[in-house]
Backbone as ProteinMPNN parsed JSONL, in Angstrom:
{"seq_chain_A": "XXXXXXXXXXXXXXXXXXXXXXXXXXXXXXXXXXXXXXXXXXXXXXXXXXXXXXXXXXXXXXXXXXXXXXXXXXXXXXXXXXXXXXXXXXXXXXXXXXXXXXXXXXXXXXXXXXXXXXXXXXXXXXXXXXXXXXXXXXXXXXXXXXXXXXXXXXXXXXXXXXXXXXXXXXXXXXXXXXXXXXXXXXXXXXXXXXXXXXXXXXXXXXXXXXXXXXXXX", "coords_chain_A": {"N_chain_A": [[40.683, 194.408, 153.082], [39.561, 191.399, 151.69], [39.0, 188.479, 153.127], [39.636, 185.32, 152.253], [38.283, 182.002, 151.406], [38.75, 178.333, 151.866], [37.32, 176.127, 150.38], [36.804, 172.642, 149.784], [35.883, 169.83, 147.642], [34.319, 166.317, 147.318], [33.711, 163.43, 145.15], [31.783, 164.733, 143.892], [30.856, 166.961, 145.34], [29.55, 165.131, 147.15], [30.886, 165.057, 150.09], [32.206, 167.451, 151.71], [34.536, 170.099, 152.22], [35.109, 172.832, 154.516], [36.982, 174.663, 155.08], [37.457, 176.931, 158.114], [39.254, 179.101, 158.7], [40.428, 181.753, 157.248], [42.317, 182.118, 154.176], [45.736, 181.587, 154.251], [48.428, 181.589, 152.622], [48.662, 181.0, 149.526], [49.638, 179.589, 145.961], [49.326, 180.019, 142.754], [50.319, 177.803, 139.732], [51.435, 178.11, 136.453], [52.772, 176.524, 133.96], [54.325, 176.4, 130.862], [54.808, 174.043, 128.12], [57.714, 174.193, 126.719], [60.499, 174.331, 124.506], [64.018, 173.988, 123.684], [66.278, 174.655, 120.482], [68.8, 174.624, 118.336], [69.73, 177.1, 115.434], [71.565, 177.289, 112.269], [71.486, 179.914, 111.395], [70.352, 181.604, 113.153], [71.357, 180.626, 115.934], [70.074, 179.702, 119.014], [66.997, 178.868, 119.713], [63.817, 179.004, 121.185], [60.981, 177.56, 121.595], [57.539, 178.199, 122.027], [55.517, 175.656, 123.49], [52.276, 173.629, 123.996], [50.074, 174.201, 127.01], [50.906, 173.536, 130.356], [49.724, 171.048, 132.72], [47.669, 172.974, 135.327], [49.568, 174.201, 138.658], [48.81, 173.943, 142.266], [49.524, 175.205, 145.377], [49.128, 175.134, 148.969], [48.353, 177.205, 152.007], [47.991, 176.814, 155.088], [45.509, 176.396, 157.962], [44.47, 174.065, 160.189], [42.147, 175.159, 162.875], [42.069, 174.6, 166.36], [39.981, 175.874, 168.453], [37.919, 178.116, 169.084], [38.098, 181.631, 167.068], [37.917, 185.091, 166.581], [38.341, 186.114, 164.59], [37.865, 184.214, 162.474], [35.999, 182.544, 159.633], [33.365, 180.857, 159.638], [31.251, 179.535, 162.339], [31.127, 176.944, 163.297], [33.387, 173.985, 162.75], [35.221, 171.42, 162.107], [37.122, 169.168, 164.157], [40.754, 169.59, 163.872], [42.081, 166.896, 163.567], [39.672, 165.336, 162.426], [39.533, 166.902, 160.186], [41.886, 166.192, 159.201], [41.87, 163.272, 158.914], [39.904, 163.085, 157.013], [40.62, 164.933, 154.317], [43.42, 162.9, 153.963], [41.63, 160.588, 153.06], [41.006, 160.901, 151.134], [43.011, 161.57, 149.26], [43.722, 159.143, 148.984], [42.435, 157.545, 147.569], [43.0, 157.857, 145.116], [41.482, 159.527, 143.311], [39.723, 162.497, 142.286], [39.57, 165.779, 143.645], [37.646, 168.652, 144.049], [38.82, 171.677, 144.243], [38.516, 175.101, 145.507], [38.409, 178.694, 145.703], [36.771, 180.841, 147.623], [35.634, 184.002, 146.522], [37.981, 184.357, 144.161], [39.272, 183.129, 140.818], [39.788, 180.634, 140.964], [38.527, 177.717, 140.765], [38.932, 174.131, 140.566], [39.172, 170.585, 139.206], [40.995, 168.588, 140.823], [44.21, 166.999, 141.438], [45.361, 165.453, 145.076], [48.702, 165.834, 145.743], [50.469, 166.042, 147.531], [50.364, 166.025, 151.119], [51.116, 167.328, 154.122], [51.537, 168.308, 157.508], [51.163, 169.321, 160.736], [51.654, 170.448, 164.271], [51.929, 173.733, 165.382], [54.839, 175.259, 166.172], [55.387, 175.378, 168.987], [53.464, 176.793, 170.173], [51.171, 175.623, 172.024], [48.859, 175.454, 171.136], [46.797, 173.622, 169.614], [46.604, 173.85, 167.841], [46.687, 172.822, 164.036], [49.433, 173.134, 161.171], [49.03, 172.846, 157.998], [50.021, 172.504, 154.589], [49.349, 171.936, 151.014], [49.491, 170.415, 148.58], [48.429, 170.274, 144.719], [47.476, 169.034, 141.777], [45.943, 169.626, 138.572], [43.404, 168.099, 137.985], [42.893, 166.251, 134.673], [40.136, 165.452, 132.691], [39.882, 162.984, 130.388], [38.64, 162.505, 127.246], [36.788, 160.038, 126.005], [36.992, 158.871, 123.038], [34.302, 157.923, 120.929], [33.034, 154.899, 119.035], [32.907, 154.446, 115.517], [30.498, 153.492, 114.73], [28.797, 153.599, 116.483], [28.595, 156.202, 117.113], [27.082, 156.278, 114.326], [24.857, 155.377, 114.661], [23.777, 157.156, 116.777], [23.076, 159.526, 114.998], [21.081, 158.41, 113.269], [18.876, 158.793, 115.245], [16.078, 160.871, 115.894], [15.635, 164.046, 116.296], [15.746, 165.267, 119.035], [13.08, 168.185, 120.407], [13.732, 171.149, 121.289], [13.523, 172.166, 124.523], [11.549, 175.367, 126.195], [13.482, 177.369, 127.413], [14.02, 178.308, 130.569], [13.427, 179.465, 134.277], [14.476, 177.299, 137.101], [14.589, 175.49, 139.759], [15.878, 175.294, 143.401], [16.662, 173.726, 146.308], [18.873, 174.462, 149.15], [21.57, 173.174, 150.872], [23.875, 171.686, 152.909], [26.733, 172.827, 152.897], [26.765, 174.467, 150.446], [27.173, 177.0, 147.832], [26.951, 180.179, 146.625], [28.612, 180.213, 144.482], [29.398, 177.644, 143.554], [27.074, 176.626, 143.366], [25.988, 178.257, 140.649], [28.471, 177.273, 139.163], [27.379, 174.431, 139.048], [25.074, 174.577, 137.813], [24.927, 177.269, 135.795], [27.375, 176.65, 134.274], [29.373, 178.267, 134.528], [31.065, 179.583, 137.592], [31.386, 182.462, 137.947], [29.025, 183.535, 137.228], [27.635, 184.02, 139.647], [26.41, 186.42, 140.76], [23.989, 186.57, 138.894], [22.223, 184.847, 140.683], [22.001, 185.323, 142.838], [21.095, 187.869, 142.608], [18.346, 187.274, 141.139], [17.372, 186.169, 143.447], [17.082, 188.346, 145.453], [19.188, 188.34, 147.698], [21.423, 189.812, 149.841], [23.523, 188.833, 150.984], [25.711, 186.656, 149.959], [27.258, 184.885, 151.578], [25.905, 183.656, 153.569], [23.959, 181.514, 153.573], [20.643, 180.234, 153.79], [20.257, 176.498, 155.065], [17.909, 174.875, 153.386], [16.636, 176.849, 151.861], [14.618, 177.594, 149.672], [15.879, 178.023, 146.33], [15.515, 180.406, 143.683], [16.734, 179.502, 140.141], [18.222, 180.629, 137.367], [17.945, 180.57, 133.98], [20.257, 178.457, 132.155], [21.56, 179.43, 129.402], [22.729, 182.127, 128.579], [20.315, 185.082, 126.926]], "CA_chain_A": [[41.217, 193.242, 152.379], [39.545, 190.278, 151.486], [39.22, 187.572, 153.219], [39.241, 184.36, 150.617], [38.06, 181.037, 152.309], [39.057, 177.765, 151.107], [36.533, 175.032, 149.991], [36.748, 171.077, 149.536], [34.993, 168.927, 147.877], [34.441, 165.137, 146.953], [32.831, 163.144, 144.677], [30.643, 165.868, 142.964], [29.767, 167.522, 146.356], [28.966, 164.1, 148.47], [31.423, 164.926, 151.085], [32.666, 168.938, 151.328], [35.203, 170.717, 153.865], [35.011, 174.314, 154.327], [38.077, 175.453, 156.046], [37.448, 178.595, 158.61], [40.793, 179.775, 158.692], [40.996, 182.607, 156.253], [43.532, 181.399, 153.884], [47.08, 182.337, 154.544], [48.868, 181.81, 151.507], [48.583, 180.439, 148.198], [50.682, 179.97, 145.152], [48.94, 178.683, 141.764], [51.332, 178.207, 138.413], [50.158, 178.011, 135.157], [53.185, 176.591, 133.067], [54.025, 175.885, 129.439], [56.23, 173.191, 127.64], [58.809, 174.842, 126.251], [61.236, 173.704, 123.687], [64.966, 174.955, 122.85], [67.099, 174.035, 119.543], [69.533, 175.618, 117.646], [69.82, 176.951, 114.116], [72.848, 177.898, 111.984], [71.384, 181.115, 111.272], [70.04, 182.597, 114.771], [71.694, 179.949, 116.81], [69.393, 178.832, 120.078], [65.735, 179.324, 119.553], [63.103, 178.531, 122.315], [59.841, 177.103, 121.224], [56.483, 177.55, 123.415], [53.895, 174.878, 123.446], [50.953, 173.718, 124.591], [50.432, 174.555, 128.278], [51.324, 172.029, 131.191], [48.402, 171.665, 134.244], [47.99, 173.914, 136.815], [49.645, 173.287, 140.09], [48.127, 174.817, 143.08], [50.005, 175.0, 146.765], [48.161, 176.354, 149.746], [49.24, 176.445, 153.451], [46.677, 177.438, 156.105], [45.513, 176.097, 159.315], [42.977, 173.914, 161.093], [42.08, 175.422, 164.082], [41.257, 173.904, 167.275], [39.265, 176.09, 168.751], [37.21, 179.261, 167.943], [38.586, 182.679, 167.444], [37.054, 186.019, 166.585], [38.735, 186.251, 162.909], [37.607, 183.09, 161.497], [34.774, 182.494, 158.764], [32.656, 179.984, 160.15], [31.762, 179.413, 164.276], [31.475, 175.728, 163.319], [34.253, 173.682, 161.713], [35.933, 169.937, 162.277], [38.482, 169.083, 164.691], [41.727, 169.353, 163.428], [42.565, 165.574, 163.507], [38.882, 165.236, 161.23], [40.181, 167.082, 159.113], [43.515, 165.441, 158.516], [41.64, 161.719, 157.85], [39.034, 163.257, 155.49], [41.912, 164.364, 153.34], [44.46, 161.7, 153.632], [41.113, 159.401, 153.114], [40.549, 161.774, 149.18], [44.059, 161.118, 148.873], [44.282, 157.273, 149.013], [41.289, 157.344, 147.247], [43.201, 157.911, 143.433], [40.228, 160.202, 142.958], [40.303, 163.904, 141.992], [39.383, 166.573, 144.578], [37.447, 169.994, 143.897], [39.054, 173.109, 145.059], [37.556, 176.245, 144.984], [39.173, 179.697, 146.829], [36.254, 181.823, 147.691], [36.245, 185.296, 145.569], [38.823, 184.128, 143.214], [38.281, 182.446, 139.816], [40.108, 179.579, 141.202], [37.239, 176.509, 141.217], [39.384, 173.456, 139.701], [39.396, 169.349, 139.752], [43.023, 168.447, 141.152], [45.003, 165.829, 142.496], [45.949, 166.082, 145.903], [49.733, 165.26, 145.06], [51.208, 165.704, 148.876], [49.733, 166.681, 152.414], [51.899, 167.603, 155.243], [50.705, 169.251, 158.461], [52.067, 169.581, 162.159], [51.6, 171.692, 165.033], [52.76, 175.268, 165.412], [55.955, 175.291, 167.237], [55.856, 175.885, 170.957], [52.473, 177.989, 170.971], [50.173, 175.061, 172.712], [47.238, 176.141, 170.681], [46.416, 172.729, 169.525], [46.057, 174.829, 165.77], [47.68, 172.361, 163.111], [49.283, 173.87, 160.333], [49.247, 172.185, 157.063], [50.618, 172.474, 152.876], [48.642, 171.013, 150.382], [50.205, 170.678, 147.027], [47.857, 169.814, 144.384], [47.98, 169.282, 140.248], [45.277, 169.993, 137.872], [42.722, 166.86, 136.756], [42.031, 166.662, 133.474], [39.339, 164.809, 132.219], [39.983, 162.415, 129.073], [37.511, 162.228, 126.796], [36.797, 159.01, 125.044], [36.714, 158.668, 121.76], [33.032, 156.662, 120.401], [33.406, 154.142, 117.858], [31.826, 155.202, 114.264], [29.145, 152.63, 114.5], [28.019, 154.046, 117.614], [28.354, 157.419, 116.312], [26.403, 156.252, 113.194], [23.499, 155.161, 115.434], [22.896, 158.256, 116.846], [22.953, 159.836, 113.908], [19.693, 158.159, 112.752], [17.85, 158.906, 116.036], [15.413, 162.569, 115.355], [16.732, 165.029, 117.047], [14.365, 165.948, 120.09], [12.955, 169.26, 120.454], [14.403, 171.814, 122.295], [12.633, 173.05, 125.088], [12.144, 176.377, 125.775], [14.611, 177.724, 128.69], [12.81, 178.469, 131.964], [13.32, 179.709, 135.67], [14.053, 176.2, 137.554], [14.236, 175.742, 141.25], [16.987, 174.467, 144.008], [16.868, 173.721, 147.863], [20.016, 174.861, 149.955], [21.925, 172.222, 151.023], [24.942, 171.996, 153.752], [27.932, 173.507, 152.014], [26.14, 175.11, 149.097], [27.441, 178.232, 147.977], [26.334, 180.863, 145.314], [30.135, 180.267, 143.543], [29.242, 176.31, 143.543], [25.682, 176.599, 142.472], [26.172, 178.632, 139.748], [29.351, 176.434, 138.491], [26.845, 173.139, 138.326], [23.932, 174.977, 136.996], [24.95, 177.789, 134.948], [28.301, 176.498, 133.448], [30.68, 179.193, 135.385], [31.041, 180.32, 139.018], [31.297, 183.834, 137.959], [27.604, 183.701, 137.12], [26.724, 183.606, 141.058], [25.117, 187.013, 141.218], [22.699, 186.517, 138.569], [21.593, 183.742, 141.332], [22.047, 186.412, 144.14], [19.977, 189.032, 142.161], [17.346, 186.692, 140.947], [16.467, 185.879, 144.733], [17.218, 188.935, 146.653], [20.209, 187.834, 148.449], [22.307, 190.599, 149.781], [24.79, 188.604, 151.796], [26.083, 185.392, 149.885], [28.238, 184.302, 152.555], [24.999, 183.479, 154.547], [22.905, 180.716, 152.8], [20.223, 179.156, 155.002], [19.704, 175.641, 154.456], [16.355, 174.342, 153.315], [15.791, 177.711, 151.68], [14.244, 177.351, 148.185], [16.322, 179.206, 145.119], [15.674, 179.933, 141.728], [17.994, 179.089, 139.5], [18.314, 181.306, 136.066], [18.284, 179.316, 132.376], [21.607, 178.331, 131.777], [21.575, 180.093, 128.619], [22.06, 183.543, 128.443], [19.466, 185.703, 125.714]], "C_chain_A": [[40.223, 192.091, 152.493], [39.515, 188.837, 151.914], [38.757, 186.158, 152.525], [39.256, 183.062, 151.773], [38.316, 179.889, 151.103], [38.084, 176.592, 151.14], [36.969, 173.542, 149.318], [35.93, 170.524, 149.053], [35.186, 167.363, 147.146], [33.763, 164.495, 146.66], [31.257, 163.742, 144.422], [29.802, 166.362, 144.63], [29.077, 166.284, 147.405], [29.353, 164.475, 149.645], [32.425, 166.582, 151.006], [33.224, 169.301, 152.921], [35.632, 172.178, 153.572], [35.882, 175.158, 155.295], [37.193, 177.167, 156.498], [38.649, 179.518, 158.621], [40.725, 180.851, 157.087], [42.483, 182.224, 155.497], [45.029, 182.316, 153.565], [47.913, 182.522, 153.492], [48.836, 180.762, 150.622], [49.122, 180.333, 146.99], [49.616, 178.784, 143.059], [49.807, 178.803, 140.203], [50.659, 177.512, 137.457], [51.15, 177.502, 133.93], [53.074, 176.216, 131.7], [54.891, 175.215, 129.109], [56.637, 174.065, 126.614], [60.035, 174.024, 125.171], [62.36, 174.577, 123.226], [65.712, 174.094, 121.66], [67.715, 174.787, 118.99], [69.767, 175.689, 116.315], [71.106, 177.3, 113.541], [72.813, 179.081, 112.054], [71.291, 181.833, 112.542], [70.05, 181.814, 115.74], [70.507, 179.233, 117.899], [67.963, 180.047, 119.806], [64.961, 178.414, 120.879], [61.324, 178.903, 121.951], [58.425, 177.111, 122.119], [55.562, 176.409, 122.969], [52.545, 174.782, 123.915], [50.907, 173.614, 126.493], [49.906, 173.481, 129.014], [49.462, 172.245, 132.556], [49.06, 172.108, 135.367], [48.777, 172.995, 137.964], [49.571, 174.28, 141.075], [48.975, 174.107, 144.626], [49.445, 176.081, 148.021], [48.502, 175.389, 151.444], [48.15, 177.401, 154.277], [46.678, 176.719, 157.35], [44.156, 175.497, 159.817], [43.107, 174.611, 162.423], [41.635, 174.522, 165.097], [40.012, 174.149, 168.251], [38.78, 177.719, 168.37], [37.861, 180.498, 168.219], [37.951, 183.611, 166.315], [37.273, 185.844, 165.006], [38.093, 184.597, 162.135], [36.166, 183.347, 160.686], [33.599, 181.744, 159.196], [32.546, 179.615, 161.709], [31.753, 177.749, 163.855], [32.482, 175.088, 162.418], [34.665, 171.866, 162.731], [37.052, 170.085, 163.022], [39.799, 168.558, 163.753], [41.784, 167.663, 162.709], [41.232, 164.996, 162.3], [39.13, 165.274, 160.058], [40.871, 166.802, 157.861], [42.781, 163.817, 158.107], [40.706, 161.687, 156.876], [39.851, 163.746, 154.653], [42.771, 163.442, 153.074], [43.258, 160.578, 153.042], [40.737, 159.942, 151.264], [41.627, 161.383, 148.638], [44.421, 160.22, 148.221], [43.533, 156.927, 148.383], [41.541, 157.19, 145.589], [41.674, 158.613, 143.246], [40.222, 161.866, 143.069], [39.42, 164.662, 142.988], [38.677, 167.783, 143.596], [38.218, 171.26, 144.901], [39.084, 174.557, 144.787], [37.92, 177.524, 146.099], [37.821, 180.538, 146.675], [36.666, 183.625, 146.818], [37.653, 185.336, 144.609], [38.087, 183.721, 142.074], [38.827, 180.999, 139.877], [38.865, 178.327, 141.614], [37.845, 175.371, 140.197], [38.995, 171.831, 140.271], [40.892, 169.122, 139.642], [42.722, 167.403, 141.664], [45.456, 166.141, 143.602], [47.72, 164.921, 145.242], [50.366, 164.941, 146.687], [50.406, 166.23, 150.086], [50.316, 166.61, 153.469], [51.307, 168.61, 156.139], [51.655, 168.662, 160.063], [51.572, 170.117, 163.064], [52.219, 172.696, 165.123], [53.471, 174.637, 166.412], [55.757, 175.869, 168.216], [54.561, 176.286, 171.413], [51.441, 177.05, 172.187], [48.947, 175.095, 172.352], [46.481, 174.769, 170.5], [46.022, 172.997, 167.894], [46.978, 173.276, 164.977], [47.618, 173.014, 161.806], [49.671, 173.046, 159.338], [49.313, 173.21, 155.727], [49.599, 171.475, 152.436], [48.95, 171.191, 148.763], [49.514, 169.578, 146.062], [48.06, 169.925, 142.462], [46.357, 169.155, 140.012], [44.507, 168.95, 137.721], [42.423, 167.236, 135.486], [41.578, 165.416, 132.861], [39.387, 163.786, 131.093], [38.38, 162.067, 128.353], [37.754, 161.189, 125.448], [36.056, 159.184, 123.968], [35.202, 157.495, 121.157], [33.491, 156.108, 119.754], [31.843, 154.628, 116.581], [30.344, 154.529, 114.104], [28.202, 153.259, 116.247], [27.316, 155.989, 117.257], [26.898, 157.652, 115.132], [24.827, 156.144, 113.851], [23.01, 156.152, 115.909], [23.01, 159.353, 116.209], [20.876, 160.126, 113.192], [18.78, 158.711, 113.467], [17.474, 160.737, 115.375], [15.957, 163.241, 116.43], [15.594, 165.838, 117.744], [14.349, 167.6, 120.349], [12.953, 170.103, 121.691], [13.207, 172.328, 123.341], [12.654, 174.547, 125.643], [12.425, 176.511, 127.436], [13.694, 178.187, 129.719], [13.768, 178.828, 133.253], [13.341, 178.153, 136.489], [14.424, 176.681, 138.85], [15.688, 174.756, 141.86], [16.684, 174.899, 145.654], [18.008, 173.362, 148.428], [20.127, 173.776, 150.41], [23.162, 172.568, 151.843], [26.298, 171.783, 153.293], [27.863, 174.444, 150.822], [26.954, 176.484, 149.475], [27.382, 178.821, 146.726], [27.376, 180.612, 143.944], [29.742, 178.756, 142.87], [27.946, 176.351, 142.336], [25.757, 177.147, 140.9], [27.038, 177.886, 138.255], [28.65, 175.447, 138.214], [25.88, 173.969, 137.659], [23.857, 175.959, 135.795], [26.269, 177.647, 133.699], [29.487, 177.533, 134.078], [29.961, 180.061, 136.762], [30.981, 181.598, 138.947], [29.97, 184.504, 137.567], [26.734, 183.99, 138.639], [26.265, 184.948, 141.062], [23.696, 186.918, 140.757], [21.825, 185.77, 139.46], [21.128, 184.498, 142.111], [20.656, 187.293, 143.83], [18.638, 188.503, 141.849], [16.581, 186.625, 142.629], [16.753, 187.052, 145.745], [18.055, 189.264, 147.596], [21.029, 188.812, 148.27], [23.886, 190.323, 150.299], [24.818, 187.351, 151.305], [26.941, 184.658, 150.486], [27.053, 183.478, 153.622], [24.044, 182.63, 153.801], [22.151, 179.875, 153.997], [19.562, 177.899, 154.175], [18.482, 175.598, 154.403], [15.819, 175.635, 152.831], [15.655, 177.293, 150.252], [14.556, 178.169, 147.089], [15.966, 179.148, 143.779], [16.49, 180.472, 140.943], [17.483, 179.915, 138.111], [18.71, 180.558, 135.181], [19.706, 179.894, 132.512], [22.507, 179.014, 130.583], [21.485, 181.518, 128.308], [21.389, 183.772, 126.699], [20.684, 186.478, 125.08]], "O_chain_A": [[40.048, 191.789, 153.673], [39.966, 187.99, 151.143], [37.566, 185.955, 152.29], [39.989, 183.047, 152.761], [38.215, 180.11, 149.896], [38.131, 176.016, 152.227], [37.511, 173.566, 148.213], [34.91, 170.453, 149.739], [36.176, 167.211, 146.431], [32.81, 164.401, 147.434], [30.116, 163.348, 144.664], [28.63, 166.185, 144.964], [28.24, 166.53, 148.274], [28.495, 164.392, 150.523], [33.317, 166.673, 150.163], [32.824, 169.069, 154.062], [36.32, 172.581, 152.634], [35.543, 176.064, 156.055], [36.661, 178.049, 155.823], [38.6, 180.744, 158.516], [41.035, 180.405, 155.982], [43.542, 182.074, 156.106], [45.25, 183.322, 152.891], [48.239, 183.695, 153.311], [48.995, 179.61, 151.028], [49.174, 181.513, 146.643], [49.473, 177.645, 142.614], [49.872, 179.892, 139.633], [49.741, 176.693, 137.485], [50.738, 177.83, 132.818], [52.018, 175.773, 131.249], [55.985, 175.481, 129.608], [55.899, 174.575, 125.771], [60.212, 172.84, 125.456], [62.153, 175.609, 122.588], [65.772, 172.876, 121.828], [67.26, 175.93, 119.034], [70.021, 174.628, 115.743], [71.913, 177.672, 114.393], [73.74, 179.676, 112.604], [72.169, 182.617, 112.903], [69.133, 181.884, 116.558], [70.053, 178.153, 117.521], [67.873, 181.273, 119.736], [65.433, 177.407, 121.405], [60.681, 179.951, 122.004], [58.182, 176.15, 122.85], [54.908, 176.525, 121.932], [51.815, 175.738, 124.18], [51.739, 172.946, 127.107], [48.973, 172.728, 128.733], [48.655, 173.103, 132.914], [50.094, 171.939, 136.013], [48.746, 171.785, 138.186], [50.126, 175.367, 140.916], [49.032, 172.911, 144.914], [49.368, 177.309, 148.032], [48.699, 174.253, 151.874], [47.687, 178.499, 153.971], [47.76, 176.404, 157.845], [43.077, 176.084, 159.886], [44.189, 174.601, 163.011], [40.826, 173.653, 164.773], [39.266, 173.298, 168.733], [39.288, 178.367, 167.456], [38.248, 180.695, 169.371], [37.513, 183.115, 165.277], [36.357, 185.447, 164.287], [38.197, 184.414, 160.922], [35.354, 184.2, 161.046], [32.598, 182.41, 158.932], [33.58, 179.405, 162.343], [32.783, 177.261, 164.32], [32.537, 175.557, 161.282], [34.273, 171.507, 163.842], [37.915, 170.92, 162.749], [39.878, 167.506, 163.119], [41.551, 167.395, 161.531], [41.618, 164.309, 161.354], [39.097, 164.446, 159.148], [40.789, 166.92, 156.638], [43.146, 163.245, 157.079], [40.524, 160.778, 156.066], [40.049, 162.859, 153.822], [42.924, 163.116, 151.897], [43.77, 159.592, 152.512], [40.247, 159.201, 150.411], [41.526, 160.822, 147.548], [45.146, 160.193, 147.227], [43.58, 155.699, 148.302], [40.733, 156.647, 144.836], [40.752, 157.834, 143.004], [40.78, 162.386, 144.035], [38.357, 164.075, 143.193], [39.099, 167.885, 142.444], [38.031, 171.52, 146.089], [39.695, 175.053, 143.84], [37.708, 177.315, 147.294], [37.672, 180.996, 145.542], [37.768, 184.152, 146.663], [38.261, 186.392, 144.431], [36.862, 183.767, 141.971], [38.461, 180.18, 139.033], [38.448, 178.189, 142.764], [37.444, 175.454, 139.037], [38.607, 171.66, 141.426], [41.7, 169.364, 138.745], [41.703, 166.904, 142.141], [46.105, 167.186, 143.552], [47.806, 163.849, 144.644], [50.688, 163.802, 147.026], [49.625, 167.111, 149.725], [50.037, 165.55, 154.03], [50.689, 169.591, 155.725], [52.529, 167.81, 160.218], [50.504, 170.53, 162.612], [53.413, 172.527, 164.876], [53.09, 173.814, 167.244], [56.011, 177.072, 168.271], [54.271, 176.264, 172.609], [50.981, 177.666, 173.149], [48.005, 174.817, 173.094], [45.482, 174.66, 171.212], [45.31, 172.39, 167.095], [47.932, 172.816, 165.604], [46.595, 173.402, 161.242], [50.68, 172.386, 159.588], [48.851, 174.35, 155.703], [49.111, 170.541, 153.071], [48.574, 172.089, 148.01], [49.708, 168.373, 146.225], [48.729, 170.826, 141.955], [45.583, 168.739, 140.874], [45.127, 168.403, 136.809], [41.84, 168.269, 135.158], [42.325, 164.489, 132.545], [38.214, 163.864, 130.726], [37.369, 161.556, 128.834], [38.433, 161.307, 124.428], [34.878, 159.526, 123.864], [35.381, 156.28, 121.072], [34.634, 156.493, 119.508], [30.65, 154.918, 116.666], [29.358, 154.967, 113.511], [27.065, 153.101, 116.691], [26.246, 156.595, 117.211], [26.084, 158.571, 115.032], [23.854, 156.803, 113.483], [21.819, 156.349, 115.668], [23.057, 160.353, 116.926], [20.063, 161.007, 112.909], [17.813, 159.194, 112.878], [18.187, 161.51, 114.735], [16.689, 162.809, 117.32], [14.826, 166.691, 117.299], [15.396, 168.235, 120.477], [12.393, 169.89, 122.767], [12.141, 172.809, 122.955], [13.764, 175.077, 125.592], [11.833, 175.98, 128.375], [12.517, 178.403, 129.433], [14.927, 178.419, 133.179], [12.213, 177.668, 136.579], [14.576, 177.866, 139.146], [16.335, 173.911, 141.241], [16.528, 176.034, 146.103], [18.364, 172.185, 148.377], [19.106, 173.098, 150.528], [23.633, 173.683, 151.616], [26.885, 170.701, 153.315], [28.819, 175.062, 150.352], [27.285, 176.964, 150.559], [27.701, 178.165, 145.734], [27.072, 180.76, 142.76], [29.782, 178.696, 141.641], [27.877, 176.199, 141.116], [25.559, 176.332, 139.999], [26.717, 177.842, 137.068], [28.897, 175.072, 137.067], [26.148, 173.905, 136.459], [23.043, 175.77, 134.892], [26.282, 178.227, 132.613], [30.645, 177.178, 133.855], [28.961, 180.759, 136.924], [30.477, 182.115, 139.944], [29.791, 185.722, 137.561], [25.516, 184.137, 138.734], [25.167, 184.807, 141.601], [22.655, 187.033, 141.405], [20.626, 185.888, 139.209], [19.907, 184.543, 142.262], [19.608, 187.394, 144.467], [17.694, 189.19, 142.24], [15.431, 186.994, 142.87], [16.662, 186.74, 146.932], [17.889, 190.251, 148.313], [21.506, 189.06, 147.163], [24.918, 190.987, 150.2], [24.084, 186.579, 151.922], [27.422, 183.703, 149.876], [27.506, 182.684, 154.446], [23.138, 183.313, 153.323], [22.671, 179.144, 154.841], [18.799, 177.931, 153.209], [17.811, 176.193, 155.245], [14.656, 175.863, 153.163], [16.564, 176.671, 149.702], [13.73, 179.016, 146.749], [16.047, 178.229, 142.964], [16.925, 181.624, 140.958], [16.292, 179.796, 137.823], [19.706, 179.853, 135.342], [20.182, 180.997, 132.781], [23.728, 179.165, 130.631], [20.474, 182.075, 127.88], [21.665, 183.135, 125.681], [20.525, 187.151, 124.061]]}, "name": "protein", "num_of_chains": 1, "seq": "XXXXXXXXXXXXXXXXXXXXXXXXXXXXXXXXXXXXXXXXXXXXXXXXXXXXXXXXXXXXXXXXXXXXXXXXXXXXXXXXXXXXXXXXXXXXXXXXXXXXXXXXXXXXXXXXXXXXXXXXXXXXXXXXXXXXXXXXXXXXXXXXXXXXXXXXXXXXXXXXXXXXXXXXXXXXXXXXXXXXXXXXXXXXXXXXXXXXXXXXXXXXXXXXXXXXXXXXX"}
């Protein structure tokens, strides 16, 4: 089985938290607005629409100290943890969250964050919920005179697609990289295969990658 790790991040990758805790459970819903009315002929009809944003709930665990099953030997004390989220929170500012080996890599809201200690055990583990909604982006409308202006400008020439370059960085990960550079996370082996890389769980910083045109032929 699988173990799926859960990733943080904030403000485009400034500030990233990489839970070790293999994640315990997860729930993500995908609904749609719906509409019922009734006709004379075939009485109650039920209308679908256009679909609502995700909402993603995930309950896991900081640990306090190290144990054999976890993903990572280094990680943040619990209590870290808990004020670098509550501080994304308070922040009105949308979160990345990204489940290892899933196709889950979204911008959300954190909506609630509750956490505790396990009952009775003494571990010093806290176990937290994190119930999060979908961001979605608005995209502003130009005005036609702005529009019209670049219009006139020539229309610069394309260059041609190329092999570029990237140095590992602390949190990087082939799922990530791929998502800023190639347009989808599910692109990360071409990254893998381009450099060799048999174990993407293992990135050493400061190593130098190259990155595949964004464009597939």
């Amino acid at each position: 089985m699988t173990m799926q790790q859960l990733v943080l991040s904030f403000e485009n990758r400034s500030e990233v938290l990489e839970l070790p805790w293999p994640l315990q459970e997860h729930s993500l819903g995908n609904p749609h607005n719906t509409y019922t009315f009734n006709t004379i002929n075939t009485g109650e009809v039920l209308a679908i629409g256009r679909k609502k944003l995700k909402e993603l709930t995930i309950t896991s665990t900081f640990p306090s100290k190290q144990y054999p099953f976890l993903l990572s030997k280094k990680f943040p004390e619990p209590n870290a943890c808990i004020q670098k989220i509550e501080k994304w929170r308070l922040s009105g500012k949308p979160i990345r969250v990204a489940i290892m080996d899933t196709d889950i890599n979204l911008a959300m809201a954190i909506e609630s964050f509750e956490y505790g200690h396990a009952d009775g055990d003494g571990s010093g583990d806290v176990v937290f919920t994190l119930s999060l909604r979908e961001y979605s982006y608005l995209n502003v409308e130009r005005s036609k005179k702005a529009t019209k202006s670049r219009q006139l400008k020539s229309r610069p020439t394309e260059k041609k697609k190329s092999v570029s370059s990237y140095v590992v960085k602390k949190g990087d990960t082939l799922w990530d990289l791929a998502d800023r550079n190639l347009g989808s996370g599910r692109r990360w082996r071409e990254i893998a295969k381009l450099n060799g890389i048999k174990n993407p769980r293992r990135l050493q910083i400061g190593t130098k990658l190259k990155i595949p045109p964004r464009s597939k032929k």
